[in-house]
Phi, psi and omega in degrees: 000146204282151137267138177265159169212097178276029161295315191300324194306308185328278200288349153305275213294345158278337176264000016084291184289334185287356170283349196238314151345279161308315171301323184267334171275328162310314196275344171287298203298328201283314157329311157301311180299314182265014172234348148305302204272016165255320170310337165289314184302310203314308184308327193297311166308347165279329173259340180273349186282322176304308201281325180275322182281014243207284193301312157339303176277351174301297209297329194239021146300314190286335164297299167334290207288359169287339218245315159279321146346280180286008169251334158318320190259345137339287174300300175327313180289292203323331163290347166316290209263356150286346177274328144324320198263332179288313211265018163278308135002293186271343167315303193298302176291341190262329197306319200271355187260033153250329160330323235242340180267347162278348166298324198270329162335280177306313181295342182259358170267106173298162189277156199083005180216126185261182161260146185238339198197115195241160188227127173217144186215113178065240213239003176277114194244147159235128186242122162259139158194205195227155191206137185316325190232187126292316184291351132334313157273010190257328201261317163297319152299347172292335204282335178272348154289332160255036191261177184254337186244003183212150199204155137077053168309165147230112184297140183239311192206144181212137176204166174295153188246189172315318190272156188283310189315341189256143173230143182277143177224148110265125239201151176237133179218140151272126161287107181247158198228155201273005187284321161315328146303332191299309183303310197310313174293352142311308190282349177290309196293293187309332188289302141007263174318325163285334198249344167265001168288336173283000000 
């Protein structure tokens, strides 16, 4: 029987495989290498598409809020000037009731008694004067308890004045006007009028 001898066949063929062996793994790392580095581009292009749409909403966050800035300051004057137009308004409305209270003044002032000194603070009058009797000054406040325009006398002080015959006074009165009413039945009527609109 013949010998063969199948080593040298062996060691080709384990170096043959360790050659196809190395090639397929050189070509897995390259493969790696090269789906880590798309997996890399892709991401950086997915955060730099983040990042411009990032800059984007800055830009047109800080516009809104410059935007909302100027209707703050906006809504601010307009409360200004509405508030001007009420106390222009009400100014408009009180102007003929200073008229009216120095007309109801005069009607309501009995003979025997002046005035010396009038105050008036909000819708509150302080009266000084001077008057022939206390009933007199008794008389003047009714006519202000029964004035349309004048309401809720208070005596504050009553003396005798220089002359034994005079007497000195001070009186606290609320100016009430019938335009307070008035309103009240506006703001009644408009309230009304709002609740059958629901």
């Amino acid at each position: 029987m013949a010998k063969i001898n199948l080593l040298p066949w062996r060691s080709e063929l384990r170096k043959e495989q360790q050659r196809q062996f190395l090639t397929i793994l050189g070509l897995s790392l390259v493969l790696v290498v090269v789906g880590i580095l798309a997996v890399h581009l892709q991401y950086s292009r997915l955060i730099g598409k983040q990042e411009d749409r990032n800059a984007f909403l800055t830009k047109h966050i800080k516009k809104v809020e410059a935007e909302i800035k100027e209707i703050d300051a906006l809504a601010d004057k307009k409360d200004r000037l509405l508030a001007r137009m009420e106390i222009i308004q009400k100014l408009q409305r009180n102007r003929p009731e200073m008229v009216r209270l120095f007309d109801e003044l005069v009607r309501v002032l009995p003979e025997g008694v002046h005035l010396s000194k009038l105050k008036q603070t909000n819708r509150d009058l302080k009266m000084d004067g001077i008057a022939q009797s206390n009933a007199r000054v008794s008389a003047f406040m009714r006519n202000i308890d029964d004035s349309d325009w004048l309401a809720d006398p208070k005596l504050e002080v009553i003396e005798v004045g220089k002359k034994e015959s005079t007497r000195k006074f001070s009186l606290h009165a609320k100016q009430s006007s019938k335009a307070d009413s008035i309103d009240d039945v506006d703001a009644a009527a408009k309230q009304n009028n709002a609740g059958r609109k629901k």
